[in-house]
C-alpha positions as CSV (number, residue, x, y, z in Angstrom):
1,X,-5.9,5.1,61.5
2,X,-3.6,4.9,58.6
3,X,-0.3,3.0,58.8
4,X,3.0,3.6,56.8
5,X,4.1,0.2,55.1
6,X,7.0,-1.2,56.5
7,X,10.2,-1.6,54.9
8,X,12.3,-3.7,56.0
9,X,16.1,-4.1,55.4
10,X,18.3,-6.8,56.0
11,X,22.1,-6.3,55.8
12,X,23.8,-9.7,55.1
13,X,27.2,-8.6,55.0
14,X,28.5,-10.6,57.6
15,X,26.5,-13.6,56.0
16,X,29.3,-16.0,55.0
17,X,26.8,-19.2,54.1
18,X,23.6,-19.4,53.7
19,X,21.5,-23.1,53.7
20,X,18.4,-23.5,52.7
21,X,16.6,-23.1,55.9
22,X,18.2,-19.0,55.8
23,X,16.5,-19.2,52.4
24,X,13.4,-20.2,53.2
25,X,13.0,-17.4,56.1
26,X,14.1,-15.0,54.0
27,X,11.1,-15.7,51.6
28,X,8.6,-16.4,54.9
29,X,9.4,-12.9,56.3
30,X,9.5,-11.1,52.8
31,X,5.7,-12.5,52.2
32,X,4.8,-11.9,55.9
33,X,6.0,-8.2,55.1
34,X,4.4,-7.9,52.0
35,X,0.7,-9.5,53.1
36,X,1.0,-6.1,55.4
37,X,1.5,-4.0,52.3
38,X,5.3,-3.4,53.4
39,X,8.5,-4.6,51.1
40,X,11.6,-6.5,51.9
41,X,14.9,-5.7,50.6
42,X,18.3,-7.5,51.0
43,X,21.6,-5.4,51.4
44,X,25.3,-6.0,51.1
45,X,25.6,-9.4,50.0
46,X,29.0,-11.4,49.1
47,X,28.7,-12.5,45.8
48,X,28.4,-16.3,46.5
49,X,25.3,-15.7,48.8
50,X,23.8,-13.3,45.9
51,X,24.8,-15.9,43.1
52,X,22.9,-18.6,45.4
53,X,19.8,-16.2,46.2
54,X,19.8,-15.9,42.3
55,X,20.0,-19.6,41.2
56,X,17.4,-20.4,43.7
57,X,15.0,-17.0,42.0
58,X,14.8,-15.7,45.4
59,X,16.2,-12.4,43.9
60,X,12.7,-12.4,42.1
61,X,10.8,-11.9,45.1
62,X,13.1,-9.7,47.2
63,X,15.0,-7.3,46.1
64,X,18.8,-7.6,46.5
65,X,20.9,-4.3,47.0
66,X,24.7,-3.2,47.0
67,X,24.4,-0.8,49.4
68,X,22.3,1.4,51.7
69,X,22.4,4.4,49.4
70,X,20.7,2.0,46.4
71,X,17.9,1.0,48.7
72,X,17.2,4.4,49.1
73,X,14.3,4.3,46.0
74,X,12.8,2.0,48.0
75,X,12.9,3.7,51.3
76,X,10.7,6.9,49.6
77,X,8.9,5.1,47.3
């Protein structure tokens, strides 16, 4: 039986701080997802939680996006 990939979203709008334990089950998941042939995508972060997903090159393995409607090349791809 074929499966659709999953694609997982994760809205962190309401994230005001994120430590590096958040970090590090961000990446966990986002690799858990991927091993299963899905993707991971972040949405709606402030700008000091993107700037620290950035510095740490977590923005390298998930992708980070302003809104819902820019995550939608990823939802149909």
């Amino acid at each position: 039986m074929d499966t659709v990939p999953e694609k997982v979203l994760v809205d962190l709008s309401d994230v005001e701080f994120l430590a590096s334990m958040g970090i590090r089950l961000l990446i966990l998941n986002a690799k858990s997802v991927f091993s299963r042939g899905g993707r991971m995508a972040l949405l709606r972060t402030k700008p000091e939680i993107r700037n620290r997903l950035e510095i740490t090159d977590v923005a390298m393995i998930i992708l980070i996006y302003d809104g819902l409607e820019s995550a939608e090349v990823m939802l149909l791809a």
